[in-house]
Biotite code that builds the C-alpha atoms (Angstrom):
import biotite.structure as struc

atoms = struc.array([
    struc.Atom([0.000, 0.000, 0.000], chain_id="A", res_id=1, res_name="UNK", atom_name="CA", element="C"),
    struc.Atom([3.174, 2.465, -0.969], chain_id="A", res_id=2, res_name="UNK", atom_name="CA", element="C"),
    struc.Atom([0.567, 4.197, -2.817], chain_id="A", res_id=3, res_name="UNK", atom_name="CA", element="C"),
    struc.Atom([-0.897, 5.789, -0.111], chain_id="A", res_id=4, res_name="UNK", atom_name="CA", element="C"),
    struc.Atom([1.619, 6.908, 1.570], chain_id="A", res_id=5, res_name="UNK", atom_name="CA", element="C"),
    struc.Atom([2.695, 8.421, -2.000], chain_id="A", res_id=6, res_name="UNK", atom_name="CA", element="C"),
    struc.Atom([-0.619, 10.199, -2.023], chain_id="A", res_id=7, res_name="UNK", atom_name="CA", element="C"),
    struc.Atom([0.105, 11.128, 1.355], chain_id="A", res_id=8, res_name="UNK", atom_name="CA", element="C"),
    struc.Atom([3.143, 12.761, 0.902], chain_id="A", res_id=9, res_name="UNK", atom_name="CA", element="C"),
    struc.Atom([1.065, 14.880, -2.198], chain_id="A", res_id=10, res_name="UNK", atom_name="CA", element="C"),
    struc.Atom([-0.317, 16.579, 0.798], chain_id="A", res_id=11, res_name="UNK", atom_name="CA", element="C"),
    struc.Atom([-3.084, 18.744, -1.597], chain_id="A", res_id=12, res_name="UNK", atom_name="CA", element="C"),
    struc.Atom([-0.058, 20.103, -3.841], chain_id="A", res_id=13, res_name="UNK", atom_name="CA", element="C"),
    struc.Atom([-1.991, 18.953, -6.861], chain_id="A", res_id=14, res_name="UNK", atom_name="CA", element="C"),
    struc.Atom([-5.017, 17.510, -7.881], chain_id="A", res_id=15, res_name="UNK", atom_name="CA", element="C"),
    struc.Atom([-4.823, 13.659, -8.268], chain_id="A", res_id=16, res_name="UNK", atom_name="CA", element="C"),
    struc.Atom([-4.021, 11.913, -11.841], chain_id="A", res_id=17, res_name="UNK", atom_name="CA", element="C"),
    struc.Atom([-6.156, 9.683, -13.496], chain_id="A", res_id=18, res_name="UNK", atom_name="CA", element="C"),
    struc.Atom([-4.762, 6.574, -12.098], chain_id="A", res_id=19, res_name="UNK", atom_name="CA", element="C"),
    struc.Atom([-4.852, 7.750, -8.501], chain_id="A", res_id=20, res_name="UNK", atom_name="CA", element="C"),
    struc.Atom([-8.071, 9.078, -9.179], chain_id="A", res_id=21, res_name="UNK", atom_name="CA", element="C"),
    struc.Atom([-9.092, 5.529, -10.299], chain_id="A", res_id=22, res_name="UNK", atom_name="CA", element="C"),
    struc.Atom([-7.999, 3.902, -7.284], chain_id="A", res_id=23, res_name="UNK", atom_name="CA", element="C"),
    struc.Atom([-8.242, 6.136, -4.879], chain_id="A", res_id=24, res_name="UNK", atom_name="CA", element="C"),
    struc.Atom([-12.239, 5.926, -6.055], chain_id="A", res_id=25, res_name="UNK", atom_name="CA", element="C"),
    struc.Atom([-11.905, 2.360, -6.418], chain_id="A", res_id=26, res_name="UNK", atom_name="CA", element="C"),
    struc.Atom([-11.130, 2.029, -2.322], chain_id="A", res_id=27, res_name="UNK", atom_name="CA", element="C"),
    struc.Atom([-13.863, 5.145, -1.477], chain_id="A", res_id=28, res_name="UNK", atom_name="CA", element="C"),
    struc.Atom([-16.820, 2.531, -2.636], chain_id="A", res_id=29, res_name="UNK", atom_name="CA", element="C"),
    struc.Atom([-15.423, -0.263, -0.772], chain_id="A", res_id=30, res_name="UNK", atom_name="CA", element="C"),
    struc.Atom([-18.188, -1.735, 1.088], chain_id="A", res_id=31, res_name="UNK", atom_name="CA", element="C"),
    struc.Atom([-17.954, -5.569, 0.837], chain_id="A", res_id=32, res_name="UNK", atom_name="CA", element="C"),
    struc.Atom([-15.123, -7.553, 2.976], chain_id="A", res_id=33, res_name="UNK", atom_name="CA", element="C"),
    struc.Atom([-14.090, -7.109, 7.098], chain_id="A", res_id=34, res_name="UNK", atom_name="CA", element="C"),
    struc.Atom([-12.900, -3.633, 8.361], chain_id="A", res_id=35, res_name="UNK", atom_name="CA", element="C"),
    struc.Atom([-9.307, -4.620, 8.356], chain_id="A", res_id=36, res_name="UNK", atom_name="CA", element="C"),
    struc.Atom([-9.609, -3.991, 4.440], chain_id="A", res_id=37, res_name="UNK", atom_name="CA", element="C"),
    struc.Atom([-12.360, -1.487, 4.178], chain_id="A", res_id=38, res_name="UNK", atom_name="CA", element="C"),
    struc.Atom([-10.480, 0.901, 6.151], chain_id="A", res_id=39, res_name="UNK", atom_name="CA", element="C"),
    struc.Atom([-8.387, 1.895, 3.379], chain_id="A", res_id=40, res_name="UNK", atom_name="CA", element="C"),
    struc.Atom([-11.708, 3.137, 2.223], chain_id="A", res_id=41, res_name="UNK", atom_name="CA", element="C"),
    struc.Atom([-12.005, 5.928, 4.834], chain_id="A", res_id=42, res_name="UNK", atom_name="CA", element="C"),
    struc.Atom([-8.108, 6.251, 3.781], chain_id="A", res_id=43, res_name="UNK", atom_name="CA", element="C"),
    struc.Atom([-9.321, 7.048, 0.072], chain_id="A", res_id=44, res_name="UNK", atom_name="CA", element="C"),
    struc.Atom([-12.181, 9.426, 1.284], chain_id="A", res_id=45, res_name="UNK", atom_name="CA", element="C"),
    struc.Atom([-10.063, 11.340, 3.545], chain_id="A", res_id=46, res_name="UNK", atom_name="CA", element="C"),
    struc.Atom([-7.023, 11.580, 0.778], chain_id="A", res_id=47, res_name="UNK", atom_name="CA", element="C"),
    struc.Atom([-9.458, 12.659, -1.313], chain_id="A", res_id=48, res_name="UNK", atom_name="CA", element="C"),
    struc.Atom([-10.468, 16.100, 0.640], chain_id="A", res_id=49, res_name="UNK", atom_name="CA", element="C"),
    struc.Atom([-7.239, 17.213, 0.246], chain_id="A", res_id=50, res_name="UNK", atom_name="CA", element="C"),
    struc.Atom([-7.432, 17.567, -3.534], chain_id="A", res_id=51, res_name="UNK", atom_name="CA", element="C"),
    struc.Atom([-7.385, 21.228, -4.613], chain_id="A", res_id=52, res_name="UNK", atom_name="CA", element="C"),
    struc.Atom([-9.334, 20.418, -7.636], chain_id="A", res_id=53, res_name="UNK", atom_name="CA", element="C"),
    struc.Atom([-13.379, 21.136, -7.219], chain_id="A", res_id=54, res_name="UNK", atom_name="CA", element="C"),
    struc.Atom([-14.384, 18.232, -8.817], chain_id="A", res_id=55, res_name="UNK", atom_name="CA", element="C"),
    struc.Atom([-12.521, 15.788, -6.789], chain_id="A", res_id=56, res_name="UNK", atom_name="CA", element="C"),
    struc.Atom([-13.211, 17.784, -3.422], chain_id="A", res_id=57, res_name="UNK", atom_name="CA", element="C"),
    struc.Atom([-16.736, 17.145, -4.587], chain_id="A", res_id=58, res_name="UNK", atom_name="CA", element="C"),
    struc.Atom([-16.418, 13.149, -5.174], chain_id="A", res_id=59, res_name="UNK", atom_name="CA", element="C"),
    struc.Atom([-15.079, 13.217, -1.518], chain_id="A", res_id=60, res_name="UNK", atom_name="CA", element="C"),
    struc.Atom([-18.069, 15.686, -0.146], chain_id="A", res_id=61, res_name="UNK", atom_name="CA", element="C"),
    struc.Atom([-20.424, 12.252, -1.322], chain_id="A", res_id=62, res_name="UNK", atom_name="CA", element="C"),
    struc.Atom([-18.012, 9.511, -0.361], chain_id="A", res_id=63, res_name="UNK", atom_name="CA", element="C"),
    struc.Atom([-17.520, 11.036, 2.785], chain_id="A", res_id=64, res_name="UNK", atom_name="CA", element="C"),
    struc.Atom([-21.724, 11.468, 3.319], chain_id="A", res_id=65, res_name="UNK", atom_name="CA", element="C"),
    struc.Atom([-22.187, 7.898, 2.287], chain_id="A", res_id=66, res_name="UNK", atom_name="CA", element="C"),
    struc.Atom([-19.026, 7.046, 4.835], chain_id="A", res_id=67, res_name="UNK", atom_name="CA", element="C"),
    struc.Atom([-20.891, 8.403, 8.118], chain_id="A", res_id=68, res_name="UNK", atom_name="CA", element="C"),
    struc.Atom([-23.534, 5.008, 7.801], chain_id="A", res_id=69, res_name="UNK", atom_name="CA", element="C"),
    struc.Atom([-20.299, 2.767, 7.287], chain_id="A", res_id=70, res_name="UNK", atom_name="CA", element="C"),
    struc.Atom([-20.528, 0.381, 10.123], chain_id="A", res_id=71, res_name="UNK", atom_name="CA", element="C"),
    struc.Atom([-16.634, 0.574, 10.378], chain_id="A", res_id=72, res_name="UNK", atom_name="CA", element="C"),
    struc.Atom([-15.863, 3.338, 12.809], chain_id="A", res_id=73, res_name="UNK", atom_name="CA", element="C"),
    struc.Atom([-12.515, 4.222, 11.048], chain_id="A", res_id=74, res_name="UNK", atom_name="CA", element="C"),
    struc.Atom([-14.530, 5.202, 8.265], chain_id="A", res_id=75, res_name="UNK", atom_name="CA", element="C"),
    struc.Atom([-16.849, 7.244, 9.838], chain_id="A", res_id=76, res_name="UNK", atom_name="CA", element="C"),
    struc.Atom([-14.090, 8.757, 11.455], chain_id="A", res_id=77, res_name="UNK", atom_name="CA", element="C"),
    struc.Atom([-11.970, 9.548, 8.496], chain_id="A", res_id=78, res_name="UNK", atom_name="CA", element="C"),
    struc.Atom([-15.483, 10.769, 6.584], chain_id="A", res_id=79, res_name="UNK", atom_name="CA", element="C"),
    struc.Atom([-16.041, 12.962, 8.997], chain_id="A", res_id=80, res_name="UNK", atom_name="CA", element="C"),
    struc.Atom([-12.634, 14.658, 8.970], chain_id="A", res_id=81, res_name="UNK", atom_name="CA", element="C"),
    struc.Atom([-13.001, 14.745, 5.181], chain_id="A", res_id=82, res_name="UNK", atom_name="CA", element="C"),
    struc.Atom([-16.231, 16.574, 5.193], chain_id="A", res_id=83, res_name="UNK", atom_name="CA", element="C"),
    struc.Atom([-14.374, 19.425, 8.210], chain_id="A", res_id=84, res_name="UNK", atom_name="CA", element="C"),
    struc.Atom([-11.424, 19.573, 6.005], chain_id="A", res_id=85, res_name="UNK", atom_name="CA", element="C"),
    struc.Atom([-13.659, 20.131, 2.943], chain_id="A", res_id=86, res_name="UNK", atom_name="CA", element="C"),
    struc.Atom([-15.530, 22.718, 5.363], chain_id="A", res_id=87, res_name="UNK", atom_name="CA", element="C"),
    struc.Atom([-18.604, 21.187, 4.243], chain_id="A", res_id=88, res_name="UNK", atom_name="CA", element="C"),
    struc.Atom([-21.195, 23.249, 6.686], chain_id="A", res_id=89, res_name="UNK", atom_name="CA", element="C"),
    struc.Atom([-24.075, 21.721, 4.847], chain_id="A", res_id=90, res_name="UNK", atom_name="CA", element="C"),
    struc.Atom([-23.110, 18.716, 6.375], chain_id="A", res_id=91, res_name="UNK", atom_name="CA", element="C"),
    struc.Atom([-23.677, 19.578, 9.968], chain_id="A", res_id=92, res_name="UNK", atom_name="CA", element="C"),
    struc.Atom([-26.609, 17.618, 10.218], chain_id="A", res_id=93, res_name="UNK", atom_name="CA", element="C"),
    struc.Atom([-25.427, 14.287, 9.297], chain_id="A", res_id=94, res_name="UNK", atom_name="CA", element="C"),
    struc.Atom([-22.347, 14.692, 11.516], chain_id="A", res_id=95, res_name="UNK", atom_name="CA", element="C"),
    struc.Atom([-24.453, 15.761, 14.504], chain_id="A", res_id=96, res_name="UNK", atom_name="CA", element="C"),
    struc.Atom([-25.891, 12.393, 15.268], chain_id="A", res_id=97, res_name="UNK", atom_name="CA", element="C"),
    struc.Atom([-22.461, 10.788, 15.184], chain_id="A", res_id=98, res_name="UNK", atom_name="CA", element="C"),
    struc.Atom([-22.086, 12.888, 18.702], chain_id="A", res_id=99, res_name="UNK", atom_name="CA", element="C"),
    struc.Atom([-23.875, 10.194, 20.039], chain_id="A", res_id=100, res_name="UNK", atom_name="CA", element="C"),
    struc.Atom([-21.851, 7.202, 18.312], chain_id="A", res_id=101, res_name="UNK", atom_name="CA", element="C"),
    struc.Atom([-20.843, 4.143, 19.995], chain_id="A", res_id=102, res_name="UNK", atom_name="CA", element="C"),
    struc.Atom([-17.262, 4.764, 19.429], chain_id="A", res_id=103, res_name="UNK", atom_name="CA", element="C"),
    struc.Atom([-15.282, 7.289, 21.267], chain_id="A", res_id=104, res_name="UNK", atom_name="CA", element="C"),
    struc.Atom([-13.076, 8.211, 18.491], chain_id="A", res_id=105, res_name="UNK", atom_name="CA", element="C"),
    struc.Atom([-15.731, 9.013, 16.810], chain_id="A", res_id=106, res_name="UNK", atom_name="CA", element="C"),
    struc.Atom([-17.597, 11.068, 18.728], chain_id="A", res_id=107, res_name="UNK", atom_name="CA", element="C"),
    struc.Atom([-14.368, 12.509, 19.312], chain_id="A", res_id=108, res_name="UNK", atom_name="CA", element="C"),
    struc.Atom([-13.941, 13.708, 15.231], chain_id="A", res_id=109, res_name="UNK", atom_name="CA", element="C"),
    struc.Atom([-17.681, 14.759, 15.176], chain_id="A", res_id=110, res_name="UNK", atom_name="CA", element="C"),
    struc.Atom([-17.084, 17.190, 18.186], chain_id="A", res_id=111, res_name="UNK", atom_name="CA", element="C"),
    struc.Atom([-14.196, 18.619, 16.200], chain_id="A", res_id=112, res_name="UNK", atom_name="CA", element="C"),
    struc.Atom([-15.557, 18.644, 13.128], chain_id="A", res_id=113, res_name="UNK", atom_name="CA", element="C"),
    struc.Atom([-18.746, 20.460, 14.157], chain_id="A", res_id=114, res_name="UNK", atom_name="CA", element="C"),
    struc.Atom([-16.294, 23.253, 16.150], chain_id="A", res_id=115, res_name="UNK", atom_name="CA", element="C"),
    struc.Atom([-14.419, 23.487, 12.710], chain_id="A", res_id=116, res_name="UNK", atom_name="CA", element="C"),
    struc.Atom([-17.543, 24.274, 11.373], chain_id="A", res_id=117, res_name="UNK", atom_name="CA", element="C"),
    struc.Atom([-18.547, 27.036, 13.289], chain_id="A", res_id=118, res_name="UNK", atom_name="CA", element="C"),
    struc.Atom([-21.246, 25.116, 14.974], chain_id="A", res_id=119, res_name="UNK", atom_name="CA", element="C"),
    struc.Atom([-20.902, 25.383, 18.897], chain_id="A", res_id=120, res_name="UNK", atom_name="CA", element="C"),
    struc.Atom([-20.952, 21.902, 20.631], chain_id="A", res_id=121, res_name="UNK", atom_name="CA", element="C"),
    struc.Atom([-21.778, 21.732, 24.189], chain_id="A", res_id=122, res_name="UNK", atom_name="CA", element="C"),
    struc.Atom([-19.681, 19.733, 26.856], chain_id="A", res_id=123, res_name="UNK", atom_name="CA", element="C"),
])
């Protein structure tokens, strides 16, 4: 998985190419298999929001959306640090229920996010 970490390293200096686009699109509909390999899903969704192109922050606006029902709480995570990074305020709503998540992590992101966001999140 050198890719990533090649992607990584890109760090939003320019927008992906075709073939990372391909795979890193590829992993953002993973939903079949454990969590162990889906994760690089929330990997791809997150990598993508740091595109500076405003097509691809847009693919990762909707794979990140779609990644806040993932069962996998990596993903959710990782979705919802895509969508603060993306400052996505229209998504407020769908990250305020994830407050209440069963995972601390998440809850965790979703508190941040939300501040990022403007929105103000009680203690």
């Amino acid at each position: 998985m050198g890719f990533i970490i090649d992607m990584i390293a890109l760090n939003g200096s320019r927008p992906y190419n075709s073939k990372e686009l391909k795979l890193l699109r590829q992993l953002a509909q993973m939903k079949e298999g454990d969590c162990f390999w889906r994760d690089h899903r929330g990997d791809a969704i997150y990598l993508l929001s740091w595109s500076p192109d405003p097509e691809q922050r847009k693919e990762a606006y909707y794979f990140a959306i779609d990644g806040l029902k993932d069962p996998c709480w990596y993903i959710r995570a990782l979705s919802v640090k895509a969508l603060a990074r993306l400052r996505a305020k229209d998504a407020i709503p769908s990250i305020l229920p994830l407050l209440n998540d069963t995972h601390p992590e998440v809850r965790k992101q979703a508190k941040k996010a939300l501040q990022q966001l403007g929105y103000k999140v009680g203690e």
